[in-house]
C-alpha positions as CSV (number, residue, x, y, z in Angstrom):
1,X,30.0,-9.0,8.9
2,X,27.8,-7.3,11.4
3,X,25.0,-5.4,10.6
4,X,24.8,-1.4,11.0
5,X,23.0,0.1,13.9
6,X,19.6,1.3,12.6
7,X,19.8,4.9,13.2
8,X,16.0,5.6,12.0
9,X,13.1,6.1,13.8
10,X,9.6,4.8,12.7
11,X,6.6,6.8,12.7
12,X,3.3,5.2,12.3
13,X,0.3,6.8,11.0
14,X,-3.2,6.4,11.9
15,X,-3.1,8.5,15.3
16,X,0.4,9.8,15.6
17,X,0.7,11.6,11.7
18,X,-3.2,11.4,10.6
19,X,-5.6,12.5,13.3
20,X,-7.7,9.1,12.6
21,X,-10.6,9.9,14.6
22,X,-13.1,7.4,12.7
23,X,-11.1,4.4,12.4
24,X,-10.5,2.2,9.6
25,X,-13.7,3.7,7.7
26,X,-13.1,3.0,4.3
27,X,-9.3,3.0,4.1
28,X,-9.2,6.5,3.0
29,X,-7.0,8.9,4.9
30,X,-9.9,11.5,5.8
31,X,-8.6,13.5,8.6
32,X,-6.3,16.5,8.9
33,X,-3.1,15.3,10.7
34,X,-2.5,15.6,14.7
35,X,-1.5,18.7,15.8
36,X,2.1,19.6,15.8
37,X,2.7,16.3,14.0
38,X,3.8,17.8,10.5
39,X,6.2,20.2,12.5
40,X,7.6,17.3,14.6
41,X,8.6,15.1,11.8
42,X,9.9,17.7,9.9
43,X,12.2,18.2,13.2
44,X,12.8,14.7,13.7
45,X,14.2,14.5,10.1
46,X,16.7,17.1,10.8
47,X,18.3,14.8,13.2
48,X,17.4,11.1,12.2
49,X,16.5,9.2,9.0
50,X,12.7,9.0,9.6
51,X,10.0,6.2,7.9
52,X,6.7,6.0,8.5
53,X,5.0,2.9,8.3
54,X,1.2,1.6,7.8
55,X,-1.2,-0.8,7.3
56,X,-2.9,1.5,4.9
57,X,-2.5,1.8,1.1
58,X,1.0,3.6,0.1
59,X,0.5,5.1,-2.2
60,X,-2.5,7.1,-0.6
61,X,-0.1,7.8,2.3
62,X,2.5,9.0,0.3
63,X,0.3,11.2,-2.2
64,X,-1.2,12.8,1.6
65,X,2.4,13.8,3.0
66,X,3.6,15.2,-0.7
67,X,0.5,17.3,-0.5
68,X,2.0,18.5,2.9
69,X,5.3,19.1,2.1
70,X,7.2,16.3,2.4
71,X,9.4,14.4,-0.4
72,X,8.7,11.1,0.1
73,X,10.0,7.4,-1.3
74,X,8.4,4.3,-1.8
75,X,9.1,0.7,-2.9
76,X,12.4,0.4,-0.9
77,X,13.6,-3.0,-0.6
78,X,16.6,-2.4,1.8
79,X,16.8,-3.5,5.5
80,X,18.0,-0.4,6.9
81,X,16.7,3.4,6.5
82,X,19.1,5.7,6.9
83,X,18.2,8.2,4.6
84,X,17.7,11.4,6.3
85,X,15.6,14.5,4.2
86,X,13.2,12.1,2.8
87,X,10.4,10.0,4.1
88,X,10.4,6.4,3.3
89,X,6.6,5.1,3.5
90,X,6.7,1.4,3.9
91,X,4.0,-0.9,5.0
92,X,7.2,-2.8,6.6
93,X,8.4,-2.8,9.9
94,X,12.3,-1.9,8.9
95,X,15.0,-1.7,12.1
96,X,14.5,1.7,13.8
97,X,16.2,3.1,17.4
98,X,12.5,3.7,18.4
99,X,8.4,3.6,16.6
100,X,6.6,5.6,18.2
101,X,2.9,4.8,17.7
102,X,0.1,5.2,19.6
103,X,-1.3,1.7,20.3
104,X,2.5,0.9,21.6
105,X,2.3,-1.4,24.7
106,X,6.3,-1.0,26.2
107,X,7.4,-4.3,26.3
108,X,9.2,-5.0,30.0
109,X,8.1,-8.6,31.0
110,X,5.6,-11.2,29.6
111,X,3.6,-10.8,33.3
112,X,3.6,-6.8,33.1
113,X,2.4,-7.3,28.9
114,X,-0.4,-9.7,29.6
115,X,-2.0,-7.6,32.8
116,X,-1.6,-4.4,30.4
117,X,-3.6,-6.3,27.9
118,X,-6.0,-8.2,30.5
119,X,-4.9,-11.6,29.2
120,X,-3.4,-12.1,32.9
């Protein structure tokens, strides 16, 4: 048996979802979110299933998106998200056709990846 084809996409959130522009500070999710970022997923989820994943606490994550709209799940133990109208939050990296995140390097050759990172 072969597996399905993911058909998600992964969001992450500190700087693509959550403006993040203090860092870490104290693990709380302090900022209003990116601009155009709550309009995008909705968008997004019309057409794909759609999780968003973090290093952050879920449940704050989750609680922050319900108090934007969004119906959102938690404590999914599946491989594949294919759920489309709700937002899984996961602090796993599930299969996805793309994550978009903002600290992304694109992966083409180990040469091109260490010069990127200036480990060349």
């Amino acid at each position: 048996m072969t597996a399905p084809d993911p058909l998600a996409v992964a969001v992450e959130v500190d700087g693509v979802i959550h403006a993040y522009s203090r860092g870490w500070a104290d693990g709380t999710i302090y900022d209003p979110p990116v601009p155009g970022a709550l309009d995008g997923l909705r968008r997004l989820m019309e057409h794909r299933a759609v999780f968003v994943f973090t290093s952050r606490d879920v449940g704050q994550v989750t609680e922050w998106l319900t108090g934007r709209g969004f119906t959102c799940r938690t404590g999914y133990d599946g491989t594949f998200w294919n759920e489309r109208g709700t937002l899984l939050v996961t602090n796993r990296k599930l299969p996805a056709v793309a994550y978009v995140d903002d600290r992304a390097v694109r992966f083409t050759t180990w040469p091109d990846t260490l010069t990127i990172l200036g480990a060349d």
